[in-house]
PyMOL CGO cylinders between C-alpha atoms (Angstrom):
from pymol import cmd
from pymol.cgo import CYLINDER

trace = [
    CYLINDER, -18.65, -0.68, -2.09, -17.23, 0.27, 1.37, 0.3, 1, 1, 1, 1, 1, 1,
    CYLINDER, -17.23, 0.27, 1.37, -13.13, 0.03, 0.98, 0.3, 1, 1, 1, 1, 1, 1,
    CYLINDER, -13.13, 0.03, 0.98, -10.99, -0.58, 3.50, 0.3, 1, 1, 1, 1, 1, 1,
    CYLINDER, -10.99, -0.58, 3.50, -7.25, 1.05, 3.02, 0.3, 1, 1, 1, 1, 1, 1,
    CYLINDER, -7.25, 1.05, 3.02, -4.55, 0.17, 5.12, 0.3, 1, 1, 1, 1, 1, 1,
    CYLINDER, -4.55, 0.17, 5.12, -0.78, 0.40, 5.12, 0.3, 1, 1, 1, 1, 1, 1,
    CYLINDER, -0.78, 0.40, 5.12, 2.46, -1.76, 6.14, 0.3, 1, 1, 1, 1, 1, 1,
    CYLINDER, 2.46, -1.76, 6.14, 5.43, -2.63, 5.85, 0.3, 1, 1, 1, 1, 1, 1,
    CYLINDER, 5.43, -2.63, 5.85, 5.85, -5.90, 3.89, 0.3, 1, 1, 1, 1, 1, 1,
    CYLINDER, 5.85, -5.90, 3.89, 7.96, -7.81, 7.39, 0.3, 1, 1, 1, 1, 1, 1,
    CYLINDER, 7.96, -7.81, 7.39, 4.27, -7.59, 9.52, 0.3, 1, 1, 1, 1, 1, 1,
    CYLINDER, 4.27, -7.59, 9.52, 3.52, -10.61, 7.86, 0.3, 1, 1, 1, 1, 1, 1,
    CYLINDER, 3.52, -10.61, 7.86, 1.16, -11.74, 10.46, 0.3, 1, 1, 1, 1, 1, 1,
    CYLINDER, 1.16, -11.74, 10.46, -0.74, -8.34, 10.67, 0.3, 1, 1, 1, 1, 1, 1,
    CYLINDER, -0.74, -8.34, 10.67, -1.01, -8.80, 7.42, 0.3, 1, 1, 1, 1, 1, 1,
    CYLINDER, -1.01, -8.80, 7.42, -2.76, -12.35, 6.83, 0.3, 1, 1, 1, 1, 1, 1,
    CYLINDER, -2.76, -12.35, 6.83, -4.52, -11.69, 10.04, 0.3, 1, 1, 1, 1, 1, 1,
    CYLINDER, -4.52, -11.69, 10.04, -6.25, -8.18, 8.48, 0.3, 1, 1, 1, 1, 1, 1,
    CYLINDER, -6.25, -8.18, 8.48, -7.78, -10.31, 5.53, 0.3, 1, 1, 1, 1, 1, 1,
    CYLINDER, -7.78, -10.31, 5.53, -7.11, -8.07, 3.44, 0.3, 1, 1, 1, 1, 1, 1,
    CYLINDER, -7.11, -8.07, 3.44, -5.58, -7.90, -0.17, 0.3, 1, 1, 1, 1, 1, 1,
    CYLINDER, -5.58, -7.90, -0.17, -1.61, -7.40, -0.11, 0.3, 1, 1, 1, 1, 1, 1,
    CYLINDER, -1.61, -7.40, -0.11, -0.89, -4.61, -3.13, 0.3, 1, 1, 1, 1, 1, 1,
    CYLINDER, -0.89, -4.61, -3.13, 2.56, -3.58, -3.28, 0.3, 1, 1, 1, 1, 1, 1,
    CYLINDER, 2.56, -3.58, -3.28, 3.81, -0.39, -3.85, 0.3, 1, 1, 1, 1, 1, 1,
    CYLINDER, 3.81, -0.39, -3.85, 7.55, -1.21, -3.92, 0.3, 1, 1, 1, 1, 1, 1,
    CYLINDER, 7.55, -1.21, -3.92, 10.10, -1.45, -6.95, 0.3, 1, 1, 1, 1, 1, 1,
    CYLINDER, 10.10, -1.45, -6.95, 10.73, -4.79, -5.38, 0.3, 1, 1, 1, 1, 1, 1,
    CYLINDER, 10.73, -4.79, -5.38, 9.72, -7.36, -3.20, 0.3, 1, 1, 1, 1, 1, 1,
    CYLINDER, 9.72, -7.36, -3.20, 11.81, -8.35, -0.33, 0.3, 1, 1, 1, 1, 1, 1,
    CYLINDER, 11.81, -8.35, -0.33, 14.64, -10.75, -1.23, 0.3, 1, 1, 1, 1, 1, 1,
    CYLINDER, 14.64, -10.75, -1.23, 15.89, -11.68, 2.28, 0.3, 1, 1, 1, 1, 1, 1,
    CYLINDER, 15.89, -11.68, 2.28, 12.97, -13.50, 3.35, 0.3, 1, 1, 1, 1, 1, 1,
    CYLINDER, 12.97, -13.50, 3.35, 10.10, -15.43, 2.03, 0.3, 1, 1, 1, 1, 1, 1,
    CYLINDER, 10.10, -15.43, 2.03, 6.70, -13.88, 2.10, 0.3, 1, 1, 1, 1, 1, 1,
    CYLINDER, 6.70, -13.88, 2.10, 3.99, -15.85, 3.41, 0.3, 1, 1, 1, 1, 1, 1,
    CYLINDER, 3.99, -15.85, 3.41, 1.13, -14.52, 1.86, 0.3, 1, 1, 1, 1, 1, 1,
    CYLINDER, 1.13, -14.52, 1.86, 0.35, -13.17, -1.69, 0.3, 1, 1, 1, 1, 1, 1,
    CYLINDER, 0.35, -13.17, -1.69, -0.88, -10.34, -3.62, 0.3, 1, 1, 1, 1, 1, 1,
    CYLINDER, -0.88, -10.34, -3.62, -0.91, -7.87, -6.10, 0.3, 1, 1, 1, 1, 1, 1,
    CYLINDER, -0.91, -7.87, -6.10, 1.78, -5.30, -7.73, 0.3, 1, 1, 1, 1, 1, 1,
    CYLINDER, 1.78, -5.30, -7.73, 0.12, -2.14, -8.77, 0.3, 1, 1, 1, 1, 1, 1,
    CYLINDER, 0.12, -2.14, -8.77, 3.79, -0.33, -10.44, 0.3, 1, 1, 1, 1, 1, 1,
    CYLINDER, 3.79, -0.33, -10.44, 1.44, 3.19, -11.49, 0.3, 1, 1, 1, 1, 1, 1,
    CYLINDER, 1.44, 3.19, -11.49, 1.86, 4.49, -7.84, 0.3, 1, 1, 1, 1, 1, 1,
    CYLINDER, 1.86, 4.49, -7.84, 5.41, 2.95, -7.06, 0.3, 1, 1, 1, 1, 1, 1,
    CYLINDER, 5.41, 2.95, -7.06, 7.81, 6.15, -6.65, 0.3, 1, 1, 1, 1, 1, 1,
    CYLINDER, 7.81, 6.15, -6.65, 10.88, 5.66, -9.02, 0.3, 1, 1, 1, 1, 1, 1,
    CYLINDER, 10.88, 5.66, -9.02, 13.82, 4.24, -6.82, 0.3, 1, 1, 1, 1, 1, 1,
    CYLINDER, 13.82, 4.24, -6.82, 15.94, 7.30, -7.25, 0.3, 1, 1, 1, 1, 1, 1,
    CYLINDER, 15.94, 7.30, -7.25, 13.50, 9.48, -5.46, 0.3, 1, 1, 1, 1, 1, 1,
    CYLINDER, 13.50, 9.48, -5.46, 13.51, 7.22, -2.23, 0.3, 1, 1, 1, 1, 1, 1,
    CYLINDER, 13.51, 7.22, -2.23, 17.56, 6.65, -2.45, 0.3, 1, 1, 1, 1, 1, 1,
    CYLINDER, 17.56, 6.65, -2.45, 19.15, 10.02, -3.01, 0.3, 1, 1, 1, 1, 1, 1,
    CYLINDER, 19.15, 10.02, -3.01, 15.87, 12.59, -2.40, 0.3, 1, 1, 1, 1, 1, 1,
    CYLINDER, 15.87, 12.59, -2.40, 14.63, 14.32, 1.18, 0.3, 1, 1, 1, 1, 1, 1,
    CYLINDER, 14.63, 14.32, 1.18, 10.91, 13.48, 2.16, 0.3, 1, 1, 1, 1, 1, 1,
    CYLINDER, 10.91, 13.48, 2.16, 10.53, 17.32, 0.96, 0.3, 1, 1, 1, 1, 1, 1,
    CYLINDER, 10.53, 17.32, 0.96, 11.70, 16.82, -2.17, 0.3, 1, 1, 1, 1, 1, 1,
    CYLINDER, 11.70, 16.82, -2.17, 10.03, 13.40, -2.69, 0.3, 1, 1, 1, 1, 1, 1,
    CYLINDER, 10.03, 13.40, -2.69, 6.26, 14.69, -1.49, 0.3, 1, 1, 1, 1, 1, 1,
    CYLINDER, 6.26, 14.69, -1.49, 5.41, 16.80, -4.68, 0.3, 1, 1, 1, 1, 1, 1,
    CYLINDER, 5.41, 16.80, -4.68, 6.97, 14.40, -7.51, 0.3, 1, 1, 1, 1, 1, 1,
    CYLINDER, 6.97, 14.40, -7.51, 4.73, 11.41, -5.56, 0.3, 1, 1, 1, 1, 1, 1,
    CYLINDER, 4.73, 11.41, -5.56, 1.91, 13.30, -5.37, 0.3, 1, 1, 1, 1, 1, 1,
    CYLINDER, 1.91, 13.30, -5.37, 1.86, 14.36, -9.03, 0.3, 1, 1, 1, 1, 1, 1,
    CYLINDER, 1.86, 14.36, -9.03, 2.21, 11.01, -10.28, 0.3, 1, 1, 1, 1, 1, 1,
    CYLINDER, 2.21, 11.01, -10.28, -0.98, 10.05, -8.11, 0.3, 1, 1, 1, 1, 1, 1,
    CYLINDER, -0.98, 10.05, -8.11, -2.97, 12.89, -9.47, 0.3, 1, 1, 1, 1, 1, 1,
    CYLINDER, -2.97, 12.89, -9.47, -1.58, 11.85, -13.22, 0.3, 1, 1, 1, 1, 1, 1,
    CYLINDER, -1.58, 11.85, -13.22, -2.54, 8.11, -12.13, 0.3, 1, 1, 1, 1, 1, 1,
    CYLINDER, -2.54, 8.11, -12.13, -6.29, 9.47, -11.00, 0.3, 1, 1, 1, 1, 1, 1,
    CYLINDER, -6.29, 9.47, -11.00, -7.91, 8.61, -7.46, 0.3, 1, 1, 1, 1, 1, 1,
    CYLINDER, -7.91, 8.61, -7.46, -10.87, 7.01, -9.52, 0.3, 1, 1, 1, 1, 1, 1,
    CYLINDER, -10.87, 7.01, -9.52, -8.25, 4.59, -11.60, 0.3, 1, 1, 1, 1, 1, 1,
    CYLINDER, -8.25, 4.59, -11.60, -6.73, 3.38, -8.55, 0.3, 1, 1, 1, 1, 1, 1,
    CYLINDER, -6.73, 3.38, -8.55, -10.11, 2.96, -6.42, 0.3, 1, 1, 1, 1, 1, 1,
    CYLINDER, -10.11, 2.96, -6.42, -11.50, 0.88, -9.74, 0.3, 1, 1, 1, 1, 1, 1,
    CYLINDER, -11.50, 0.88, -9.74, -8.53, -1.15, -9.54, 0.3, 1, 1, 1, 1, 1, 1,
    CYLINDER, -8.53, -1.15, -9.54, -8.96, -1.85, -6.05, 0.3, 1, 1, 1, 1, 1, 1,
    CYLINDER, -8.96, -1.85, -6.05, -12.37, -2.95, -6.82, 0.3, 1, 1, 1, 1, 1, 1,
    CYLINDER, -12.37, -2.95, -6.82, -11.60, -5.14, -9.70, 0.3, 1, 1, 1, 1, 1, 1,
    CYLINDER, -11.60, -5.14, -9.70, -8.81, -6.82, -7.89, 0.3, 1, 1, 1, 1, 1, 1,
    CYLINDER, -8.81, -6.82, -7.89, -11.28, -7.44, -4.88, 0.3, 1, 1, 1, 1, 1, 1,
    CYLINDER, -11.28, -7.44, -4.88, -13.79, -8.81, -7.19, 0.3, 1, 1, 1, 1, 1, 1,
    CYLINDER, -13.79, -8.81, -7.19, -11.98, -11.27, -8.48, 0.3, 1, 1, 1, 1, 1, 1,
    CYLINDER, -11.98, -11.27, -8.48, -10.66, -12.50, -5.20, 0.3, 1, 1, 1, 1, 1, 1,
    CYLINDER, -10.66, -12.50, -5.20, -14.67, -12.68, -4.43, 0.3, 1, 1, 1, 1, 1, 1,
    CYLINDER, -14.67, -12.68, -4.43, -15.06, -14.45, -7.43, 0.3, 1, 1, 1, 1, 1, 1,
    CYLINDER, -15.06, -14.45, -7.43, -12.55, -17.18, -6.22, 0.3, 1, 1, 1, 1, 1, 1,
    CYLINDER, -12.55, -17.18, -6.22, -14.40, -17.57, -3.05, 0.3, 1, 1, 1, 1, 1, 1,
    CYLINDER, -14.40, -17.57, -3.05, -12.01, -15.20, -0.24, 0.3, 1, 1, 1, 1, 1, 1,
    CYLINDER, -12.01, -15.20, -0.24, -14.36, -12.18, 0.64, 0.3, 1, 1, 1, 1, 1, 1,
    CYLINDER, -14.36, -12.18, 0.64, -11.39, -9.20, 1.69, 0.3, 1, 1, 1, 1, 1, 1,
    CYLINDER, -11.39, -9.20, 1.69, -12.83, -6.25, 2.73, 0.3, 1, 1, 1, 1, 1, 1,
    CYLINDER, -12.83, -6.25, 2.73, -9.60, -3.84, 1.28, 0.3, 1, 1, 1, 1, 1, 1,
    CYLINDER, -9.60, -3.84, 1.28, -6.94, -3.95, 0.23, 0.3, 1, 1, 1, 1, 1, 1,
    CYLINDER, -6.94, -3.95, 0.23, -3.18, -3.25, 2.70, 0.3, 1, 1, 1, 1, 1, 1,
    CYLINDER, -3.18, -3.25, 2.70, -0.38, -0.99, 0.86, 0.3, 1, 1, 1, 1, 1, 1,
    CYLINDER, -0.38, -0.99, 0.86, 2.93, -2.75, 1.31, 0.3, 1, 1, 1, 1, 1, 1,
    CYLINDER, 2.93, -2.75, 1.31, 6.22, -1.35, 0.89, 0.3, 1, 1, 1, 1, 1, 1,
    CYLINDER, 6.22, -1.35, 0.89, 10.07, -1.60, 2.80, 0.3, 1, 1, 1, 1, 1, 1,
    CYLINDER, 10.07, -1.60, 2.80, 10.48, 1.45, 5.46, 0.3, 1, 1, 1, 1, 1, 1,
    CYLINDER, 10.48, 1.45, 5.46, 10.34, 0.42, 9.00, 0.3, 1, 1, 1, 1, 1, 1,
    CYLINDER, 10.34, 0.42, 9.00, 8.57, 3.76, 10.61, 0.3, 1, 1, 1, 1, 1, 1,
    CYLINDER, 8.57, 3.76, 10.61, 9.57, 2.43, 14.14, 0.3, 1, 1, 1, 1, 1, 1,
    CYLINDER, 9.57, 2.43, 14.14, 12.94, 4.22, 13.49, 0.3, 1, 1, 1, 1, 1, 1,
    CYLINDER, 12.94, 4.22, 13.49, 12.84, 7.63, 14.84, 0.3, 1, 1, 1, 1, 1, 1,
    CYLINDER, 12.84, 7.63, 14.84, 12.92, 10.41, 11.47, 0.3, 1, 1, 1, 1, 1, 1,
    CYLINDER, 12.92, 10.41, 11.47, 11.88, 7.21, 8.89, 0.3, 1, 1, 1, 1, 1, 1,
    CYLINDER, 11.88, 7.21, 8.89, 9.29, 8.32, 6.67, 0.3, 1, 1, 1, 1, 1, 1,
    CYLINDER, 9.29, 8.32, 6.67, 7.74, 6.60, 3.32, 0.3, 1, 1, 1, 1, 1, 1,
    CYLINDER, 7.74, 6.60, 3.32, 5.33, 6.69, 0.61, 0.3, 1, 1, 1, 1, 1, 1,
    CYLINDER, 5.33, 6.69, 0.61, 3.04, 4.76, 2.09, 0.3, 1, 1, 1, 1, 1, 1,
    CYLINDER, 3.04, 4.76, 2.09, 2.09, 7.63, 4.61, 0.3, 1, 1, 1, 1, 1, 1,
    CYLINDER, 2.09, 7.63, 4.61, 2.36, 10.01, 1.58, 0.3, 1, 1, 1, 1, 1, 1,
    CYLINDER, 2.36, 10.01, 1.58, -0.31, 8.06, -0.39, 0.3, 1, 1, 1, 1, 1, 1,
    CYLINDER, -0.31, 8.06, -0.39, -2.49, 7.59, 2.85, 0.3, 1, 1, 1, 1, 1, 1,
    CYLINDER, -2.49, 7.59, 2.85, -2.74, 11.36, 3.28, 0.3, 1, 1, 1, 1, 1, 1,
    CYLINDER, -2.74, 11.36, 3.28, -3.42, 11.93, -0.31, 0.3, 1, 1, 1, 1, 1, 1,
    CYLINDER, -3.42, 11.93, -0.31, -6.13, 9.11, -0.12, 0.3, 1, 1, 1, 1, 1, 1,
    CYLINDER, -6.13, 9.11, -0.12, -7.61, 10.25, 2.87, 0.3, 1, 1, 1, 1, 1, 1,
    CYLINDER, -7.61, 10.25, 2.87, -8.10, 13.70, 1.01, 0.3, 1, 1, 1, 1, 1, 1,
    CYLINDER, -8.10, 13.70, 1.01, -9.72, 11.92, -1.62, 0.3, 1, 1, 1, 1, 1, 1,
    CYLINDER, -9.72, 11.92, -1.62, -12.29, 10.32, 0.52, 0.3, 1, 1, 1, 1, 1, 1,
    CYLINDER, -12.29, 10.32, 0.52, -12.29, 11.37, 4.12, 0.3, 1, 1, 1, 1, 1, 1,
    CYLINDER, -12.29, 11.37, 4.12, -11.12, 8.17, 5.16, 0.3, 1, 1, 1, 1, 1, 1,
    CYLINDER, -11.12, 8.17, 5.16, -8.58, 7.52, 7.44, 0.3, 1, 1, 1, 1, 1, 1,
    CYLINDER, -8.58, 7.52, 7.44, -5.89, 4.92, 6.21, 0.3, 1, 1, 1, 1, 1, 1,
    CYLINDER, -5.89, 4.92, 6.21, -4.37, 2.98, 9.25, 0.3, 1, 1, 1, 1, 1, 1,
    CYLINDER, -4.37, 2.98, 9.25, -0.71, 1.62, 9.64, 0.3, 1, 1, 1, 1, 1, 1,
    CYLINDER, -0.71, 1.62, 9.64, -1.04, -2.12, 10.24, 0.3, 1, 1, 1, 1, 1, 1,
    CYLINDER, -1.04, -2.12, 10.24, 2.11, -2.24, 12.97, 0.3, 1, 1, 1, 1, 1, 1,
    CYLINDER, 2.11, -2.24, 12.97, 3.74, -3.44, 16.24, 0.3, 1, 1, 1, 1, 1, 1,
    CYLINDER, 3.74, -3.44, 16.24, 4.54, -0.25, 17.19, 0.3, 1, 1, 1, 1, 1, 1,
    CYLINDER, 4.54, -0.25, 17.19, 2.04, 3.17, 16.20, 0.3, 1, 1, 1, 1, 1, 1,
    CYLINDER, 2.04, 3.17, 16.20, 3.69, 5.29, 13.94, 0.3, 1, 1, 1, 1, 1, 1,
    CYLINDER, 3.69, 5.29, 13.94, 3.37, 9.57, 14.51, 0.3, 1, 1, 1, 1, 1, 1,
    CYLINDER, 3.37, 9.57, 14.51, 0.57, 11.31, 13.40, 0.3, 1, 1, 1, 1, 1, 1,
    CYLINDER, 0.57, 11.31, 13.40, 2.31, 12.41, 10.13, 0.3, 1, 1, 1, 1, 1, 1,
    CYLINDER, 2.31, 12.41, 10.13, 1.40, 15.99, 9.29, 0.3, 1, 1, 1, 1, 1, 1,
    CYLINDER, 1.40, 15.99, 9.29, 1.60, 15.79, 5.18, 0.3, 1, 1, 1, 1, 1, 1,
    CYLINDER, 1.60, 15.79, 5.18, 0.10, 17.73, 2.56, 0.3, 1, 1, 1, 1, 1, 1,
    CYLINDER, 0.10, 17.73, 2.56, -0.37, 17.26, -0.74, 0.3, 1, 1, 1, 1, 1, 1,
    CYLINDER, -0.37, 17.26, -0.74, -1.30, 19.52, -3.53, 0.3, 1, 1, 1, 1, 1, 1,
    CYLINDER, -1.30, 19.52, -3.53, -3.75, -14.29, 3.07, 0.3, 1, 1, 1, 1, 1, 1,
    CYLINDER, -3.75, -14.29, 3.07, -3.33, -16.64, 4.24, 0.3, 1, 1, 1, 1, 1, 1,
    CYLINDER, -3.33, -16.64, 4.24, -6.70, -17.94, 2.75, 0.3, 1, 1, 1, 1, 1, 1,
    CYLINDER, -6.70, -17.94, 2.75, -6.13, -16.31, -0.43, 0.3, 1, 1, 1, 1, 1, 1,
    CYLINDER, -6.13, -16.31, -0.43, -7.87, -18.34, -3.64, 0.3, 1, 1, 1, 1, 1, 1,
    CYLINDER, -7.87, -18.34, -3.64, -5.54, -20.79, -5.83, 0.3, 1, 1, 1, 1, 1, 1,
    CYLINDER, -5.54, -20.79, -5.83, -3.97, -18.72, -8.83, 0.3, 1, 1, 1, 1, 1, 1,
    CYLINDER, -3.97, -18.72, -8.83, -4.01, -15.20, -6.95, 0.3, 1, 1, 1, 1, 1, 1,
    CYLINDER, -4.01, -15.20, -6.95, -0.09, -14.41, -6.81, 0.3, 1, 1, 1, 1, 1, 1,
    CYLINDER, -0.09, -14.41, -6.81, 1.91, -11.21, -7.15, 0.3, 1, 1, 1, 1, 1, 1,
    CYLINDER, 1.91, -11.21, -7.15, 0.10, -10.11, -10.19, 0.3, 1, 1, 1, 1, 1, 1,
    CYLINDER, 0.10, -10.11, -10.19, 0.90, -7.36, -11.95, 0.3, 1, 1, 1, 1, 1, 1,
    CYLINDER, 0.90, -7.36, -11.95, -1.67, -4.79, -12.80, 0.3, 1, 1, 1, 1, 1, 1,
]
cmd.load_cgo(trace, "trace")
């Protein structure tokens, strides 16, 4: 199965329906001061603890993230993908991927987030490149590490 990966913050709501493909956030939580108007899935194994992001530098942050995707495994998160997509298919909405959601607006000059941190490490994985869905293109971030039409019933699940 060809799998589309994409990234954005959880405010492009209309990038998001629009890309058709399956919302998965990566955030502790989901935004409060707005209503989202799409729905999706929660995968918590590659959320970064909330201490990291509040009082830790992107240096600091990059190695404990990237260990707990290696401890998480490339091949358990792809499979999840999969499943998740499946049973969208199964409900009649064919997505072709699945779009990494999260807080940080990367429009503000020095912003940086896991997102991009798990988009480099999954581009290592597989060669692919993982695109920021967005208004305005974010920097080439140089890291390295060691629906609208969705079916009835899919809401933020937890994995």
């Amino acid at each position: 199965m060809d799998l589309i990966v994409k990234t954005a913050r959880f405010a492009e709501q209309q990038r998001i329906i629009d890309s058709r493909l399956l919302p998965v956030a990566i955030a502790r939580k989901l935004p409060e001061h707005y209503p989202l108007r799409y729905h999706g899935r929660r995968l918590s194994q590659i959320m970064p603890e909330w201490e990291w992001i509040r009082y830790l530098s992107e240096d600091e942050v990059l190695p404990l993230y990237a260990a707990r995707l290696e401890a998480v495994s490339f091949e358990w998160i792809r499979e999840r993908f999969e499943i998740w997509l499946d049973e969208v298919e199964k409900n009649g909405v064919r997505m072709p991927g699945v779009v990494l959601l999260c807080h940080e607006d990367l429009s503000k000059p020095g912003a940086w987030c896991h997102r991009r941190m798990f988009a480099e490490w999954w581009t290592q994985h597989t060669g692919d490149m993982v695109e920021e869905l967005m208004a305005i293109p974010v920097p080439d971030l140089q890291i390295s590490l060691p629906l609208e039409t969705l079916a009835e019933g899919v809401a933020w699940i937890a994995n």
